[in-house]
N, C-alpha and C positions, 0 to 999 in steps of 0.2 A: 504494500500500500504506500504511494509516496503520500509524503509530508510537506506541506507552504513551509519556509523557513518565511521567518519577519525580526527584520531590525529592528533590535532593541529599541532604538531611538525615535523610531515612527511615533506618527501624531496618530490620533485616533481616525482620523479623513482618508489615512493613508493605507491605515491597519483595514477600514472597509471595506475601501478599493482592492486591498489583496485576498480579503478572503470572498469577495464576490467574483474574482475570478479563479478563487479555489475551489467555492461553491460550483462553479461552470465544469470543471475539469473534476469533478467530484472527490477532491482530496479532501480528507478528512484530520480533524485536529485532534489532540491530548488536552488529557484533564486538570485544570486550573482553577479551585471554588471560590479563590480568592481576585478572581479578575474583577476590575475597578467595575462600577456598577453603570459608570457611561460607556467604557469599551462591550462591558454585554448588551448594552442596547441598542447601539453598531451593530452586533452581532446579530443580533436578533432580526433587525430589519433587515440585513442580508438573508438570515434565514428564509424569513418571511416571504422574503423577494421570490426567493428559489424555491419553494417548496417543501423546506426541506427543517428538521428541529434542532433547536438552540442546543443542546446538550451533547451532540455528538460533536460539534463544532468548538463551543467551550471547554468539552474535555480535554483537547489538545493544547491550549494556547501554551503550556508552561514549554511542553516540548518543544515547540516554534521556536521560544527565545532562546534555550540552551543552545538549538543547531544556527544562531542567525546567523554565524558567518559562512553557512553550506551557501551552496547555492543547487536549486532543482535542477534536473538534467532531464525531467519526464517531458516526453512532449504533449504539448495541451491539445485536447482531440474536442473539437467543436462541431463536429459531425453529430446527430441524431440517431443511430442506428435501431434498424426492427431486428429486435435479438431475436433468437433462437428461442420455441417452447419448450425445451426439455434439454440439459447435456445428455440426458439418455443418447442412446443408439435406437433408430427408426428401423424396428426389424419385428416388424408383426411375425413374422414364420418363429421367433424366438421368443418375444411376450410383449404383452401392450404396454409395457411400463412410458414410452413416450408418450403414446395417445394418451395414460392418465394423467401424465404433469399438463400435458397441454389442454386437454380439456377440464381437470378442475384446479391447477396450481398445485406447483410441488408439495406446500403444505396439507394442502386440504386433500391432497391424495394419498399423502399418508394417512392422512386419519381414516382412511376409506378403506387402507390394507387392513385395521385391525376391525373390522365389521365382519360377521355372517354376512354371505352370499342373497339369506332376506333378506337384512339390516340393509345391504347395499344397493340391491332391487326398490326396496321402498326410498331411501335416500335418492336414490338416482329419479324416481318417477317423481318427487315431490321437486326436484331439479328441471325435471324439464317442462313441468308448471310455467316457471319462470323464464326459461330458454324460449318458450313460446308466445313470443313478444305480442301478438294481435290476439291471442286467444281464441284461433281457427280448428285448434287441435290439431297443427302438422308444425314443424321445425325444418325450416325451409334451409338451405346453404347460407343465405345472410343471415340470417336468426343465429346459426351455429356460428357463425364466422365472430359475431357480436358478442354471445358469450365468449367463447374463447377468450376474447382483448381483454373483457371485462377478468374475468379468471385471471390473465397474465397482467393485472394490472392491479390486482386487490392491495397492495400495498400501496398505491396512491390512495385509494380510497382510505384506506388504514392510518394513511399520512392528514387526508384530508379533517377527519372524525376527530382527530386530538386536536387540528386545529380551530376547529369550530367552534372549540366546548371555551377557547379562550379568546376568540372574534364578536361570536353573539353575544355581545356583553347582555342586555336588554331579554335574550330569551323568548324571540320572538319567530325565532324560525330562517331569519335570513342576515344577513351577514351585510349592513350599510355600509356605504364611504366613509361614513364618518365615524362607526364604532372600529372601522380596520384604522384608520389614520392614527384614532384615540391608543389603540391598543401598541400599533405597532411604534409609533415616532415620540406619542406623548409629550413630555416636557422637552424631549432634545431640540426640538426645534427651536424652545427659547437660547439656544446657545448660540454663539457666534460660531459661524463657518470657521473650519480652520485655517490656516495660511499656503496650504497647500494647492488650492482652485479645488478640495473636494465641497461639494454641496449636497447639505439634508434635505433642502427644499427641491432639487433638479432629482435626487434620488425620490423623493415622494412623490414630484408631477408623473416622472418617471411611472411611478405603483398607479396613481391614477390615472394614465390612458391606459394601461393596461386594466388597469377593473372596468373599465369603459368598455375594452372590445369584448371582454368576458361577458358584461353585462346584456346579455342579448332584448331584453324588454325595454331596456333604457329607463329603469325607476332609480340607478344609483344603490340598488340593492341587489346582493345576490345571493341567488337561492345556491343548495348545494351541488348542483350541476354546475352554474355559473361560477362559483366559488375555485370550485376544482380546475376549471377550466383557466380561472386567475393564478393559481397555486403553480399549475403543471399545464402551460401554455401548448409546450410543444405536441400533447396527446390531441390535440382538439385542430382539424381544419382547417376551420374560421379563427383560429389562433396562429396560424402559420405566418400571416406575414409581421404579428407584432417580435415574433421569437425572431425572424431576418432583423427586422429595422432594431433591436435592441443588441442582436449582434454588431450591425455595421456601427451601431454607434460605441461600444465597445473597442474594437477595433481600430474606429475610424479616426484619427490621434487629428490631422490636418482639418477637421469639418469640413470636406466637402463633399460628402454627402456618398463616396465611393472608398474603396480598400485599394493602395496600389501595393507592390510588391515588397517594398519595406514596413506597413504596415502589417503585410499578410505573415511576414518573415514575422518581426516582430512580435507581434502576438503569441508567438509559440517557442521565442527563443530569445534570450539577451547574449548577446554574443562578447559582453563585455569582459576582460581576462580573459578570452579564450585566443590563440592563434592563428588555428584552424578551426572552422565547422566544421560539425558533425557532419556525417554522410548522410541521417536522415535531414540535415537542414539542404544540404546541396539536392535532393530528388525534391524535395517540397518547392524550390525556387523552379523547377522542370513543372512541376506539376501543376502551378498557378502559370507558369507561362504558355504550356501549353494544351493543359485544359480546362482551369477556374476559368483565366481570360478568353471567355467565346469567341470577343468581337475582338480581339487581338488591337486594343485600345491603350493597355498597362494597367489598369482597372478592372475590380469588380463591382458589376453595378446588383442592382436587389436583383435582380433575376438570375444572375448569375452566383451570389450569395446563396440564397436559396436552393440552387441547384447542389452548390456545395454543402449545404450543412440538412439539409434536409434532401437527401437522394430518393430516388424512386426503388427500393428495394426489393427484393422480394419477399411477397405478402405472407409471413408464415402460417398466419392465423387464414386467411379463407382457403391454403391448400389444404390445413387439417383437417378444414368444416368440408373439403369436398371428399379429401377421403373417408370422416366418417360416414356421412349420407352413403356415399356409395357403397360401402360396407354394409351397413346396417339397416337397408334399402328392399325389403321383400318383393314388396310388390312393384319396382323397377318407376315409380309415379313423381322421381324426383324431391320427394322430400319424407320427413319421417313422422311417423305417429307416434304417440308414446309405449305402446304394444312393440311396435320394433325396435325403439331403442331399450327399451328394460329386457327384450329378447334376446339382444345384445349385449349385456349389460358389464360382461366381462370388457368387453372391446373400451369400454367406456371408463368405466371406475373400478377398483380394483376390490381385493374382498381376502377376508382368512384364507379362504380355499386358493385363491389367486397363489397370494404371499405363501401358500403350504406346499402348492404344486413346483412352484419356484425354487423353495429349498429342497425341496426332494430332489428339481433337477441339477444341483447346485452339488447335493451329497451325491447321486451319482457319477457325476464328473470327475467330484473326487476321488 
């Protein structure tokens, strides 16, 4: 796991700026309970910013300061990527252990291994209740494709649930402008900017277009879909081009409004004390030259940002949903009932007898 190193002697404007771009590069901090109660509140609105909770970030800061004179050598990856559902191995002829992380999450798949075969049966059918988004009584290839995301995605939600319980101040069900601004900036705004050119006020307009495009009704309040959608931008469509423009502005150190090649360098390396660059810094200067830069300008403009950080991947979650359908597909009518998926039910979720068979072929082999 790399670590941000941070100069002792950092202002607190400065110390936010690094850890909001450790939050991007998802490095994680050491534990400090005695960190000053303005620097946690830095902290926190970065949090807040990303997603992401105060305490795994806090834990770290002591270690930050003992290493400040390291410097990182990790490269920063600002790419989006659609991971993979399962490290398993995809070998139904061998056992479904993939198809079950991907269709209920790794966790919750285990708790499916230590159930009876009924246990699982009935679990699985009270499952596809909810899989079956119109309530037609068929689970169509997008219905499936949609669980799944939601499945490989339960810890946002997980993320989202402890953040609410301290946004809603009021208890009202929805999450305003003004109870997130409250919770998250509070008193610091009464302090003067530091000397550095960082800004708590450009960091907060900053939160506010962004709860803006979250806010899809425009009341300034947002319910737990919209909420989430503010949290964890990058999951959401209509969220796509605020994650570009708050990258380029990241990035984009000259203000004009594009990335050229020392900023894109930049970003991902300080070159200062070193001789030589690294070999992955020399392909990265190849790589924006000749494929970030589309229009062969020197610049990356949104369009081409976008392409770069948010790529067209492959969809893992709607090829799982076609191969369960088609598995578990009786009557060949393109979509499933809940009779053929609980028919199925092994393919789907796991169970004692699953987990029993498995070691059996496990002592075998031995």
């Amino acid at each position: 796991m790399a670590v941000a190193f941070l100069e002792p002697d950092w202002s607190v404007g400065v110390l936010a700026q690094e850890v909001h771009g450790c939050v991007s590069e998802g490095r994680i901090y050491s534990r400090n309970d005695e960190l000053p109660r303005r620097n946690r509140q830095v902290l926190q609105i970065v949090c807040r910013e990303r997603g992401m909770e105060l305490r795994p970030l806090v834990m770290c800061f002591a270690l930050c300061v003992v290493y400040a004179t390291s410097k990182p050598t990790d490269k920063k990856d600002r790419v989006h990527h659609d991971e993979p559902l399962s490290k398993k191995e995809h070998d139904d002829a061998e056992n479904f252990d993939y198809d079950h992380e991907a269709f209920l999450g790794q966790e919750e798949a285990k708790t499916f291994d230590q159930l009876t075969p009924e246990e699982s049966k009935e679990r699985l059918g009270m499952l596809v209740e909810r899989i079956d988004e119109d309530k037609d009584g068929y689970v169509t290839v997008d219905e499936m494709k949609n669980w799944i995301k939601h499945a490989q995605k339960r810890w946002i939600y997980d993320d989202v649930d402890r953040q609410w319980k301290s946004h809603d101040l009021n208890g009202d069900g929805v999450v305003s402008w003004e109870e997130y601004k409250n919770a998250t900036y509070g008193y610091i705004l009464d302090d003067p900017d530091p000397d550095d050119g960082f800004s708590y006020k450009q960091m907060m307009a900053r939160d506010e277009r962004r709860f803006k495009m979250a806010d899809q009704d425009h009341d300034m309040k947002a319910n737990k879909e919209e909420f989430t959608a503010f949290l964890h931008p990058e999951e959401y469509d209509h969220m796509k081009d605020i994650v570009v423009l708050e990258t380029m502005e990241d990035i984009d150190k000259n203000g004009d409004g594009l990335i050229d090649l020392d900023e894109y360098i930049g970003d991902m390396y300080n070159h200062e004390g070193d001789a030589t660059e690294p070999e992955w810094v020399k392909t990265e200067r190849e790589q924006f030259t000749e494929f970030r830069d589309k229009n062969k300008d020197g610049k990356m403009d949104k369009d081409e940002t976008r392409d770069w950080i948010l790529p067209s991947d492959y969809d893992h979650a709607e090829a799982e949903a076609k191969h369960l359908v088609y598995e578990s597909d009786a009557d060949k009518d393109g979509r499933l009932t809940k009779a053929e998926i609980v028919d199925k039910y092994d393919l789907f979720v796991g169970s004692q007898a699953t987990d029993f068979g498995e070691a059996l072929t496990r002592h075998d082999e031995f």
